[in-house]
DRENDO-1510 file (C-alpha; in Angstrom, 1 decimal, always signed):
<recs>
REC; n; res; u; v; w
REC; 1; UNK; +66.2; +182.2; +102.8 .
REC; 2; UNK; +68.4; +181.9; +100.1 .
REC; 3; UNK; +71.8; +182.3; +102.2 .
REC; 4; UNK; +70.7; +179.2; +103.9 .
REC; 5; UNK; +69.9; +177.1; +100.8 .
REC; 6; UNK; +73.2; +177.9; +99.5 .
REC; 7; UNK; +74.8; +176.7; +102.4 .
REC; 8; UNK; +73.0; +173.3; +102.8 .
REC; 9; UNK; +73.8; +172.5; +99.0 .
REC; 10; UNK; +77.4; +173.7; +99.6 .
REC; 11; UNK; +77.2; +171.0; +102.6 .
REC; 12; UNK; +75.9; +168.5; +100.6 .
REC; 13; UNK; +78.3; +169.1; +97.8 .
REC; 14; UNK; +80.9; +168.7; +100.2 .
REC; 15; UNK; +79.4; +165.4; +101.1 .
REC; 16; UNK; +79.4; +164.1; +97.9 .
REC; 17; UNK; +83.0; +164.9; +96.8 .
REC; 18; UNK; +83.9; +163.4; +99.6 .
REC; 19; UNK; +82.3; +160.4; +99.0 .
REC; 20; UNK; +83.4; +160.1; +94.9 .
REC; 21; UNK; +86.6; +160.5; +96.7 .
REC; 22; UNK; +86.3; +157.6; +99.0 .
REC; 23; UNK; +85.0; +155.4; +96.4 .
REC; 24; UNK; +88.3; +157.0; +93.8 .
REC; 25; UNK; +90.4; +155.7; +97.0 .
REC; 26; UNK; +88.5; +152.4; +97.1 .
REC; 27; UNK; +89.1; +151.7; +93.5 .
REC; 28; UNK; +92.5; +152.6; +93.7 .
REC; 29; UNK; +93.7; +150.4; +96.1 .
REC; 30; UNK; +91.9; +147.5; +94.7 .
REC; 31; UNK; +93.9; +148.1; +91.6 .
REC; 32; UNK; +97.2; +148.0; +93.5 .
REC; 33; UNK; +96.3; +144.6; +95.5 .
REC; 34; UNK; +95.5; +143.3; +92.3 .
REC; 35; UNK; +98.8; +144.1; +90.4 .
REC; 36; UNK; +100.7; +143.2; +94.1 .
REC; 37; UNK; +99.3; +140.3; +94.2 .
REC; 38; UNK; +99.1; +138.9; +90.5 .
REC; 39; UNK; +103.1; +139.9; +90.7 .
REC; 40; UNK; +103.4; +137.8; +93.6 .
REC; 41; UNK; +101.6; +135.0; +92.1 .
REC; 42; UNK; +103.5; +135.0; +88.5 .
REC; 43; UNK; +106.6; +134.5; +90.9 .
REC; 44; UNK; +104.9; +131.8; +92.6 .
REC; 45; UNK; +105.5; +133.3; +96.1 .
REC; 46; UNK; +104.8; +130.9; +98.3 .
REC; 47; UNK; +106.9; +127.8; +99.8 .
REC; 48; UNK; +105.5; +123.8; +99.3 .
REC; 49; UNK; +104.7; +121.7; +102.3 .
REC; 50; UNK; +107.5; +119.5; +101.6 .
REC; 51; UNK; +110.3; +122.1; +102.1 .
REC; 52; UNK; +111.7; +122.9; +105.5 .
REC; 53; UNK; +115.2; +124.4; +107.2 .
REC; 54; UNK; +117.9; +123.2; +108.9 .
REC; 55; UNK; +118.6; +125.0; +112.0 .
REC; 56; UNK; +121.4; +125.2; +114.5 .
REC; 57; UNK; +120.2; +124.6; +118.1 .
REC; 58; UNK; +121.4; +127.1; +120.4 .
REC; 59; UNK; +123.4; +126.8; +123.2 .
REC; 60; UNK; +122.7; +127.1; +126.7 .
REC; 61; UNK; +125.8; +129.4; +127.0 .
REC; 62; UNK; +123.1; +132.2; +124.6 .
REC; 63; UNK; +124.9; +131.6; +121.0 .
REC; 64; UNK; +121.6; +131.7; +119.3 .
REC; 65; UNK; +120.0; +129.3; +116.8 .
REC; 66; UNK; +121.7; +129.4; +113.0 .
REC; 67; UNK; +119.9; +128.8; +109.9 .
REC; 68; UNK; +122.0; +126.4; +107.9 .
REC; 69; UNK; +120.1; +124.9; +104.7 .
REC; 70; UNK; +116.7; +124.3; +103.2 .
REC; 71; UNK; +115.9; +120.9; +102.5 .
REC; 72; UNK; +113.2; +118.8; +101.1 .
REC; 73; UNK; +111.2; +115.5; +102.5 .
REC; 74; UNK; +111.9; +112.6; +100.7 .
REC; 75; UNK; +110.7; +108.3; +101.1 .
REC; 76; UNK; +108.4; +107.4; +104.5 .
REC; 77; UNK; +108.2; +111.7; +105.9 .
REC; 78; UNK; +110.9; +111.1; +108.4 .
REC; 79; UNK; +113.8; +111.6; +105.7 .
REC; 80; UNK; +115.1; +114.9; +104.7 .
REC; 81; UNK; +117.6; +115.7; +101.7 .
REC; 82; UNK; +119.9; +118.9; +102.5 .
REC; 83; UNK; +122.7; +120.4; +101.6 .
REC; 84; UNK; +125.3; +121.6; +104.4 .
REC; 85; UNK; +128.3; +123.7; +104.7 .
REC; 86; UNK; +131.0; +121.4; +105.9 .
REC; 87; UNK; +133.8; +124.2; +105.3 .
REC; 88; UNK; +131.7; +125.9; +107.7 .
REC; 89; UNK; +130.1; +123.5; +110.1 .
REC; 90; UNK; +130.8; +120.4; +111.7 .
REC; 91; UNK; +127.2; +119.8; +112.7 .
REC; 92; UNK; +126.0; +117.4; +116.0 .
REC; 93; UNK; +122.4; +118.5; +116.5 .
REC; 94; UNK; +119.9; +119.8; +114.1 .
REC; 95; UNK; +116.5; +121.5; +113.8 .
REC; 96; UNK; +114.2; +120.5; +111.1 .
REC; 97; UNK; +111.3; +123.2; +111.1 .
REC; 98; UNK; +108.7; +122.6; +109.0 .
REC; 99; UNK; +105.8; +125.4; +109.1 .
REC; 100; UNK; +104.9; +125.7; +112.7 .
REC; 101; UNK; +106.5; +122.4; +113.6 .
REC; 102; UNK; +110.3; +121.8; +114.9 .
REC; 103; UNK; +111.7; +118.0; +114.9 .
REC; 104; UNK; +115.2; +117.1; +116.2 .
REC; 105; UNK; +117.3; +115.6; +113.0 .
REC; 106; UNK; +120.1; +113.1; +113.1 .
REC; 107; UNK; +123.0; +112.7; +109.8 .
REC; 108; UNK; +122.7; +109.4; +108.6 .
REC; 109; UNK; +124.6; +110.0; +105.3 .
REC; 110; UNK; +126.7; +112.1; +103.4 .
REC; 111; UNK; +127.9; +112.3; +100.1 .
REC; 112; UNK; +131.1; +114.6; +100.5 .
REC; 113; UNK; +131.7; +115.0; +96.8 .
REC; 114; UNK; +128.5; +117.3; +96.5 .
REC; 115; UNK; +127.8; +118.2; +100.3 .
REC; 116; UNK; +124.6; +116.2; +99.9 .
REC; 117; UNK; +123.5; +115.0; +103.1 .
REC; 118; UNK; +120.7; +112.7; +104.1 .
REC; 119; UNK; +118.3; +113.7; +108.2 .
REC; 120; UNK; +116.6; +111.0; +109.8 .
REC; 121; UNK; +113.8; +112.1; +111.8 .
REC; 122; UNK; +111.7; +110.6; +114.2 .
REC; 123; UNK; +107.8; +109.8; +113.6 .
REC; 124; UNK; +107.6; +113.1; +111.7 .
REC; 125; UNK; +105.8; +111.9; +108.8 .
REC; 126; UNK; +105.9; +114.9; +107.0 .
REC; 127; UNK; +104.7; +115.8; +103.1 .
REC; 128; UNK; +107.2; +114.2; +101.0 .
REC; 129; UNK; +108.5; +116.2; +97.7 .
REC; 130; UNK; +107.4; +114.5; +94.1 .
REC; 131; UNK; +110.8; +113.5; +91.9 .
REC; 132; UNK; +111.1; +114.5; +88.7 .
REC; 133; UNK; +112.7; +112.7; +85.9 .
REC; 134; UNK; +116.6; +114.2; +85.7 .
REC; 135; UNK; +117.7; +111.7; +83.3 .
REC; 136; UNK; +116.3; +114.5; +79.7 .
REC; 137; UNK; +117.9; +117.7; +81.8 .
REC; 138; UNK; +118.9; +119.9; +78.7 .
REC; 139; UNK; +120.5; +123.4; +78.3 .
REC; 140; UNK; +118.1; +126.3; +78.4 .
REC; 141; UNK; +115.4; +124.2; +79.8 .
REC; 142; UNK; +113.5; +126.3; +82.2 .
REC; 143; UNK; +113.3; +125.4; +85.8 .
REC; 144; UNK; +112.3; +127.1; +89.2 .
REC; 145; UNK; +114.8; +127.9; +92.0 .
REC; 146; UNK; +113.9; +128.4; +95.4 .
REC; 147; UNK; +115.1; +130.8; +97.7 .
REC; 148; UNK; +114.8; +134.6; +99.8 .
REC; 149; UNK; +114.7; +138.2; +98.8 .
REC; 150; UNK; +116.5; +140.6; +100.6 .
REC; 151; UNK; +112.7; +143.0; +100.7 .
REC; 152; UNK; +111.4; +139.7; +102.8 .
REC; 153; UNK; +114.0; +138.5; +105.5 .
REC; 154; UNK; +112.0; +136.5; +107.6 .
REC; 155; UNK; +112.9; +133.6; +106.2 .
REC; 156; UNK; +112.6; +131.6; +110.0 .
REC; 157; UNK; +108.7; +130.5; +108.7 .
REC; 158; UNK; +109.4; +130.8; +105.0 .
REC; 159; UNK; +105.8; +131.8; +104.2 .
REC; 160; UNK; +105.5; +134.6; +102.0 .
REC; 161; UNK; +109.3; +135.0; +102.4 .
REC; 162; UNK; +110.3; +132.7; +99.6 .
REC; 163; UNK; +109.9; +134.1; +95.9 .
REC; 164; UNK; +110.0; +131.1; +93.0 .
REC; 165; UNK; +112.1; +132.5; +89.7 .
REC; 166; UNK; +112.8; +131.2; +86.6 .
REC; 167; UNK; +116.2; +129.9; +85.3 .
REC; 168; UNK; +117.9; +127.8; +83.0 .
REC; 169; UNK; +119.8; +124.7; +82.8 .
REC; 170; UNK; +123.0; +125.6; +81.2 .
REC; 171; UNK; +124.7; +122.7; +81.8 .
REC; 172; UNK; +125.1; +119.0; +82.6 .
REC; 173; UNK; +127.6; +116.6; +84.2 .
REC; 174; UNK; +125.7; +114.1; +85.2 .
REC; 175; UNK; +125.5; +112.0; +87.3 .
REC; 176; UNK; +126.3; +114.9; +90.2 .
REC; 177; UNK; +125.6; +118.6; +89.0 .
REC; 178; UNK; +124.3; +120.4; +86.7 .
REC; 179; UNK; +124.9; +124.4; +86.6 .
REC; 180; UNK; +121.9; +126.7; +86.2 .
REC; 181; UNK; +121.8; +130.4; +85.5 .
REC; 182; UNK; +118.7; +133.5; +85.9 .
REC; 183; UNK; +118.4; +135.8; +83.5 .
REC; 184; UNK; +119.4; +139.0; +84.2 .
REC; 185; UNK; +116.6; +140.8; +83.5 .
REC; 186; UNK; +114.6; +138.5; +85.2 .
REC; 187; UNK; +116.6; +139.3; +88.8 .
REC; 188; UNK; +116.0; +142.9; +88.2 .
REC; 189; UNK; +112.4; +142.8; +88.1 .
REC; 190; UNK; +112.1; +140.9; +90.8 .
REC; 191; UNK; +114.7; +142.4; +93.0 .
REC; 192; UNK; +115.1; +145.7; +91.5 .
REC; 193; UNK; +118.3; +145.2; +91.2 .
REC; 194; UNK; +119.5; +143.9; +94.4 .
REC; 195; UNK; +121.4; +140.7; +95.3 .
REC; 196; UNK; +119.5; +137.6; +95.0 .
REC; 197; UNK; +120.0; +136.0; +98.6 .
REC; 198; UNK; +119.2; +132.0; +99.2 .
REC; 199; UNK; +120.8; +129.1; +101.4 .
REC; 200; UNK; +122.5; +125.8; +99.9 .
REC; 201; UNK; +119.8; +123.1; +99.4 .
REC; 202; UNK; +116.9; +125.4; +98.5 .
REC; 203; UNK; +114.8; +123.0; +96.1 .
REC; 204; UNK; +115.0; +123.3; +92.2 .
REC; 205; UNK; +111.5; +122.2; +90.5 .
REC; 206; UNK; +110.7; +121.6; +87.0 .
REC; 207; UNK; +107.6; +123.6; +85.0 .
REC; 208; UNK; +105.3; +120.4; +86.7 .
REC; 209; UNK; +106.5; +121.1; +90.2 .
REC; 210; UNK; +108.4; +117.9; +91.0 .
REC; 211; UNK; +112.0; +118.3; +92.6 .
REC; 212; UNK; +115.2; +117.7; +89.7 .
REC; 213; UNK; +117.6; +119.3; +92.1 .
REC; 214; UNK; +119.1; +121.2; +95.1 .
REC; 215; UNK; +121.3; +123.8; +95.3 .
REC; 216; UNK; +124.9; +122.9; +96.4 .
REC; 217; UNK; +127.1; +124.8; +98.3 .
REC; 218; UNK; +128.1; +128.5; +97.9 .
REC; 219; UNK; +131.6; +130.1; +97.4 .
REC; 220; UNK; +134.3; +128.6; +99.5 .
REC; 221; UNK; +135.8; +130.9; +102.2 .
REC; 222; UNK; +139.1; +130.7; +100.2 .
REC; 223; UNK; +137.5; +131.4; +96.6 .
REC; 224; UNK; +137.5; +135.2; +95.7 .
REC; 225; UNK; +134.3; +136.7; +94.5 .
REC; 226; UNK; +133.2; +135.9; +91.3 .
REC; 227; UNK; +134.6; +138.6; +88.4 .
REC; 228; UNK; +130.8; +139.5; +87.2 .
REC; 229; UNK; +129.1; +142.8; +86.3 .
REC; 230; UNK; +126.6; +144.4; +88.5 .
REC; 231; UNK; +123.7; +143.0; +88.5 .
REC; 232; UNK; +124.6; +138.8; +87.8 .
REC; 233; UNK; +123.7; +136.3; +89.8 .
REC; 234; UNK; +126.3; +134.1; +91.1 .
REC; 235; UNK; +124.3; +130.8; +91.9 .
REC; 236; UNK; +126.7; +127.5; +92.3 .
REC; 237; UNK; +126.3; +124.4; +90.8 .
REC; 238; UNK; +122.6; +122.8; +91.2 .
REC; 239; UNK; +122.9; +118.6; +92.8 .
REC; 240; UNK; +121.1; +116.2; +90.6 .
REC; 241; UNK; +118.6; +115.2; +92.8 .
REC; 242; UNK; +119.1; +111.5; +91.3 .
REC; 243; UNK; +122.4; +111.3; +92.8 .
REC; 244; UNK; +121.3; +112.6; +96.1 .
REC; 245; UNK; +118.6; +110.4; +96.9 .
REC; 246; UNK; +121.0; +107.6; +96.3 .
REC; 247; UNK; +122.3; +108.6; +100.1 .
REC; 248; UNK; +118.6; +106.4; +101.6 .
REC; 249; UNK; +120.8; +103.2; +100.5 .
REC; 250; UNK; +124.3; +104.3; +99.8 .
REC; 251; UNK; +126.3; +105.7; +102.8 .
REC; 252; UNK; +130.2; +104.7; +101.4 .
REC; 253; UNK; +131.0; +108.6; +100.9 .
REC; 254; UNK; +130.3; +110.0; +104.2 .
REC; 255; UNK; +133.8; +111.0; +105.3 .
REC; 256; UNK; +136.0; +112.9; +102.6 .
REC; 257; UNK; +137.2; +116.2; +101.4 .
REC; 258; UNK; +134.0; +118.4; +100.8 .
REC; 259; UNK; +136.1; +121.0; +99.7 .
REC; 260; UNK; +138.8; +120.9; +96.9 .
REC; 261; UNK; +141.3; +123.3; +95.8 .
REC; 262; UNK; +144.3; +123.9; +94.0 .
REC; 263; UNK; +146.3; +127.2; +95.2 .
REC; 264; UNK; +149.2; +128.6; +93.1 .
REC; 265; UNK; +150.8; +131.9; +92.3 .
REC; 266; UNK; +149.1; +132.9; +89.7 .
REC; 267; UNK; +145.8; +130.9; +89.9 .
REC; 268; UNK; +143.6; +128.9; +92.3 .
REC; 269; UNK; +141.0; +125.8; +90.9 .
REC; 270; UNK; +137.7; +124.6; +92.3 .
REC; 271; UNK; +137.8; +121.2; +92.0 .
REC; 272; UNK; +134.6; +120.6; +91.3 .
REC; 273; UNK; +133.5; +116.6; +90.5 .
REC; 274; UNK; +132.9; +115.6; +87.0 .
REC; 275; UNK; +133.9; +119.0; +85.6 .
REC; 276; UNK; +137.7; +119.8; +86.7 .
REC; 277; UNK; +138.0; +116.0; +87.6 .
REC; 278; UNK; +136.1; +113.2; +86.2 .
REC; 279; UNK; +133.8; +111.6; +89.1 .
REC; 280; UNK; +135.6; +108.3; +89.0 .
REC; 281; UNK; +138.9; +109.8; +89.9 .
REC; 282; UNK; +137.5; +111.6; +93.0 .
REC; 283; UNK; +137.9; +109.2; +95.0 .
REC; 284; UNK; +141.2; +107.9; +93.6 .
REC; 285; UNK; +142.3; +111.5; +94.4 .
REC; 286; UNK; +141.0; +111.2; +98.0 .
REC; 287; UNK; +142.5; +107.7; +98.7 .
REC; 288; UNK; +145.9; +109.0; +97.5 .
REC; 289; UNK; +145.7; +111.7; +99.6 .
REC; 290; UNK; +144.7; +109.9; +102.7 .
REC; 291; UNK; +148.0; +108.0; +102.1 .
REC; 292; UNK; +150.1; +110.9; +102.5 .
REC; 293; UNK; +148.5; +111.8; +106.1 .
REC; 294; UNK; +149.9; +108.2; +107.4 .
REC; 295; UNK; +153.2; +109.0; +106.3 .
REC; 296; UNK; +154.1; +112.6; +108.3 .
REC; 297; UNK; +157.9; +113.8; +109.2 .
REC; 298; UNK; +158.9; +116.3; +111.6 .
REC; 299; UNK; +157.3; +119.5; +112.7 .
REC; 300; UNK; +158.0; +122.4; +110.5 .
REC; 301; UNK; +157.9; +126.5; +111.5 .
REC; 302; UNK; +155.2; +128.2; +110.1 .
REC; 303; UNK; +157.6; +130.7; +108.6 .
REC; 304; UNK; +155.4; +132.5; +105.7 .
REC; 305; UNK; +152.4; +131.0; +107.3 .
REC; 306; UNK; +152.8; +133.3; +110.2 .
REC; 307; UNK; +151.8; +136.5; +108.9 .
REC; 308; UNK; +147.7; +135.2; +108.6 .
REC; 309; UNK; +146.8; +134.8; +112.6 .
REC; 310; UNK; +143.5; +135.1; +111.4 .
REC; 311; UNK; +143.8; +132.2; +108.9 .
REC; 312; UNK; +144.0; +132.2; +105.2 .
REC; 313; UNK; +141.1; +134.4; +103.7 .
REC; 314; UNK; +139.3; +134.9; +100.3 .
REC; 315; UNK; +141.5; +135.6; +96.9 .
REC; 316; UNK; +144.5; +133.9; +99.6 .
REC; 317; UNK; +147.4; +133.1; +96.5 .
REC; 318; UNK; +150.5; +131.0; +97.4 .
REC; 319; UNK; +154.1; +132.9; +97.1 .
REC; 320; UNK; +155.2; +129.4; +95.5 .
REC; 321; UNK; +154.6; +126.2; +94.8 .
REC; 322; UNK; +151.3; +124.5; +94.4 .
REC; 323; UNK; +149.1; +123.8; +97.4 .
REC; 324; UNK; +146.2; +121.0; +97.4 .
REC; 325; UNK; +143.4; +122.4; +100.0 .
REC; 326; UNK; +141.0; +119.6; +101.5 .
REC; 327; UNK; +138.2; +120.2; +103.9 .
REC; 328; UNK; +136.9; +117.3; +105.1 .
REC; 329; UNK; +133.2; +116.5; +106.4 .
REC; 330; UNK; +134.8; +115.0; +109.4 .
REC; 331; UNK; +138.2; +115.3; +111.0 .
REC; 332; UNK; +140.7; +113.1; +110.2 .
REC; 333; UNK; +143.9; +111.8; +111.7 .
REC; 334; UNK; +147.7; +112.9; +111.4 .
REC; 335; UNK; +150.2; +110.1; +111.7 .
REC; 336; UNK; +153.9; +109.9; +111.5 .
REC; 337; UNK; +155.2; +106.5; +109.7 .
REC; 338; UNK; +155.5; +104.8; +112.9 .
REC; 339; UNK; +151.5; +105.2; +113.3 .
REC; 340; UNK; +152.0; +107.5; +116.2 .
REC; 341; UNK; +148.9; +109.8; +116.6 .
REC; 342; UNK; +150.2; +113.2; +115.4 .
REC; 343; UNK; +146.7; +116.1; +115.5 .
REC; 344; UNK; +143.0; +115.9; +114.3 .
REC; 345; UNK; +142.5; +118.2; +111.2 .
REC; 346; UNK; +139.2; +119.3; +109.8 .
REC; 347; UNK; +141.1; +120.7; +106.5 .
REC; 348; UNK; +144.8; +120.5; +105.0 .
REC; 349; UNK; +147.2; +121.8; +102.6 .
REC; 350; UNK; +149.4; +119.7; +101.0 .
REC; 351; UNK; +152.4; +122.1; +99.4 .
REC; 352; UNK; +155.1; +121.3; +97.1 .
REC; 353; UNK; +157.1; +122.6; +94.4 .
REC; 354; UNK; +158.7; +124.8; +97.0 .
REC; 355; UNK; +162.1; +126.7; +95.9 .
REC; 356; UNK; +165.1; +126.4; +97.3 .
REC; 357; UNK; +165.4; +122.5; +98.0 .
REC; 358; UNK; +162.1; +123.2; +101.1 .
REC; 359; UNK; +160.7; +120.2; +102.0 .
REC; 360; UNK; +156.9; +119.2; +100.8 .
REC; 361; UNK; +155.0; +120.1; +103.6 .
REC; 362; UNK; +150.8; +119.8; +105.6 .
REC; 363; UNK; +149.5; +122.8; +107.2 .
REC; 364; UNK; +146.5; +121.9; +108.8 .
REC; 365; UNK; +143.8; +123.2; +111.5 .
REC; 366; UNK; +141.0; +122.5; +113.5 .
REC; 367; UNK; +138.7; +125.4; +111.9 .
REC; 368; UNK; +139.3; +126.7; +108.6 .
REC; 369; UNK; +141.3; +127.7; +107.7 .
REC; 370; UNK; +143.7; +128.7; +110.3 .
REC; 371; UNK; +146.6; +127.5; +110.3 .
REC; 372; UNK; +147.6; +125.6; +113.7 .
REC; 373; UNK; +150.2; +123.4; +112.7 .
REC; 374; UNK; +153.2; +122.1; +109.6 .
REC; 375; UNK; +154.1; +118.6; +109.0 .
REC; 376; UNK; +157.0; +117.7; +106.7 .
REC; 377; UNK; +155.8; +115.5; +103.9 .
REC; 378; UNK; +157.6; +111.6; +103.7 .
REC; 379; UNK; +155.3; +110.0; +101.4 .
REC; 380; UNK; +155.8; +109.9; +97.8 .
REC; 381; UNK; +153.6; +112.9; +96.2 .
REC; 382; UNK; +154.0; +112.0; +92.4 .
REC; 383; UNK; +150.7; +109.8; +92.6 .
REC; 384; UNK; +149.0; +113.3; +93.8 .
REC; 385; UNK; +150.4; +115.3; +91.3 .
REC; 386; UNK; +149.5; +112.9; +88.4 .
REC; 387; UNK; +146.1; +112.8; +89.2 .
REC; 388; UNK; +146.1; +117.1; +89.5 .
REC; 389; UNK; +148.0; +117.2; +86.1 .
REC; 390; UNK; +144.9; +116.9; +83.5 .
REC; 391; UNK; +143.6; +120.6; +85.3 .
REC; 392; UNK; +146.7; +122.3; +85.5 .
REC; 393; UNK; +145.9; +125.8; +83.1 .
REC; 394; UNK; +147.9; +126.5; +79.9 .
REC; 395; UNK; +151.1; +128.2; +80.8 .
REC; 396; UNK; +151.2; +132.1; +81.8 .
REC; 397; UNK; +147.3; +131.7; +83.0 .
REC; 398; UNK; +146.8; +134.1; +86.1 .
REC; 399; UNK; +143.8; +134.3; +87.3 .
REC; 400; UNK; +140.7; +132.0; +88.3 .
REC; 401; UNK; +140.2; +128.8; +86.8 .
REC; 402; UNK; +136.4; +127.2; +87.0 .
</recs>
């Protein structure tokens, strides 16, 4: 009948729409993997087998595990170059997890003028990273920094959670840092406009692969944010990765100040070696300073100091004077000139140009950077201020100074 043939090809029609729909859908979502997945591989998404994380243990009291740093393995497997907060931390255990794998990780050296530090681990033997020659870095030469995007947090197994972009050398003061920038349109594409988020020591590669660099530490808790436009990336200054592999044989710079700054009224400067300070005067500065900690006079109130119970914070500017801020890998010792043992202090302040004849003074603490205690100054400051002189900004500067 022909009611009945209509309705069987109706039927089959309906079958074969159906079908040229299924294979539209098909088609379709091939196309996306492919553009998904050829974006993910032009940013090389992805993480090398020599790169792991530095953890935190936990504690038994339920303070959970801490991700620290990235690192890389370097020499026999068992060695790992990082790069650690020591504002932040004053680590005792460590994880190493590579991949699947977790190792227990000892400090066996420190370089405090970068924040380099060298793990030992024990019969790990682990996929070491291939060096790259640092010693032709040039501006605007294009290399490949490591690190997380906010639209993949799980950064605890670092699989598909690490994106690779390009960025360029913009500058070099060898033999500790050099300063790398990404282009801004670059970020966005990647990001879509969201903040590019990464740890300190995350590995910097050249176009062949082979590690040139790591990078160093991030803002210090006492540095405001940087003055950018929307959409910048703020990434600090990238470790020569010469330099840092000199901690498998060199361990004389374990314990100093990893953190320099100069507070003032108008101004505050990252003292940043071999840019505000040439290398070679570092340690001069350190040695000098060290001085001034043997030679402490009596307790002082905390007067102005009083109104910051919860420590001096970000953008913190001095009322007067200049202040010298030190944060030290390690604590170190407070005497009085008689040698007597005065406090521990993971960081200090050393203030003076006070008004109204005040005495130079320390403020110190345990944690930074609250304040837990003031010294009066005895020693002889001049030395200090000598060496500070060359970075002191033109007169009427306000503001930050690089």
């Amino acid at each position: 009948m022909p009611g009945k043939e209509v309705g069987h090809d109706t039927k089959r029609g309906l079958v074969m729409r159906l079908r040229v729909l299924m294979v539209i859908s098909v088609v379709l979502l091939v196309v996306v993997l492919a553009v998904v997945l050829s974006s993910a591989l032009s940013y090389k998404i992805g993480i090398d087998d020599y790169v792991v994380q530095i953890w935190q243990p936990g504690t038994v009291s339920g303070d959970p595990e801490i991700l620290l740093a990235y690192g890389i393995v370097v020499d026999d497997g068992n060695h790992v170059l990082t790069v650690l907060d020591y504002e932040r931390d004053t680590p005792d255990k460590l994880l190493v997890v590579h991949k699947y794998w977790r190792h227990d990780a000892s400090i066996q050296a420190i370089d405090y003028r970068t924040s380099a530090t060298l793990l030992q681990l024990q019969d790990a033997d682990l996929p070491t990273a291939e060096i790259g020659d640092t010693s032709s870095l040039a501006s605007n030469q294009r290399v490949y920094v490591g690190g997380c995007i906010i639209y993949w947090p799980n950064r605890y197994m670092k699989c598909s959670a690490n994106a690779y972009i390009s960025a360029y050398i913009s500058d070099n003061i060898s033999p500790l840092f050099f300063s790398i920038s990404i282009p801004w349109k670059t970020m966005y594409v990647i990001t879509k406009g969201k903040d590019w988020v990464s740890e300190s020591g995350a590995v910097i590669t050249d176009k062949d692969g082979k590690a040139i660099g790591l990078v160093g530490r991030y803002l210090s808790e006492l540095e405001p944010p940087p003055p950018y436009p929307p959409g910048y990336v703020y990434l600090p200054w990238a470790i020569n990765i010469s330099s840092a592999l000199e901690l498998l044989t060199d361990t004389s710079h374990t314990n100093g100040p990893a953190v320099s700054i100069v507070l003032a009224k108008y101004y505050w400067i990252n003292i940043v070696p071999g840019d505000a300070l040439p290398v070679n005067d570092i340690e001069n500065l350190y040695n000098t300073v060290m001085g001034l900690l043997d030679k402490l006079g009596e307790p002082l109130p905390l007067d102005d100091l009083a109104q910051y119970p919860s420590g001096l914070s970000s953008g913190f500017y001095l009322e007067e004077g200049i202040m010298l801020v030190e944060t030290f890998t390690y604590p170190v010792e407070l005497h009085d000139s008689g040698n007597n043992l005065l406090a521990r202090a993971k960081w200090i302040g050393i203030h003076w140009d006070r008004s109204e004849g005040k005495p130079n003074r320390l403020i110190y603490g345990s944690t930074a950077y609250i304040v837990e205690g003031v010294y009066s100054i005895e020693g002889d400051i001049s030395g200090l201020v000598q060496f500070l002189e060359p970075i002191w900004p033109e007169p009427g500067h306000t503001g930050v100074v690089l």
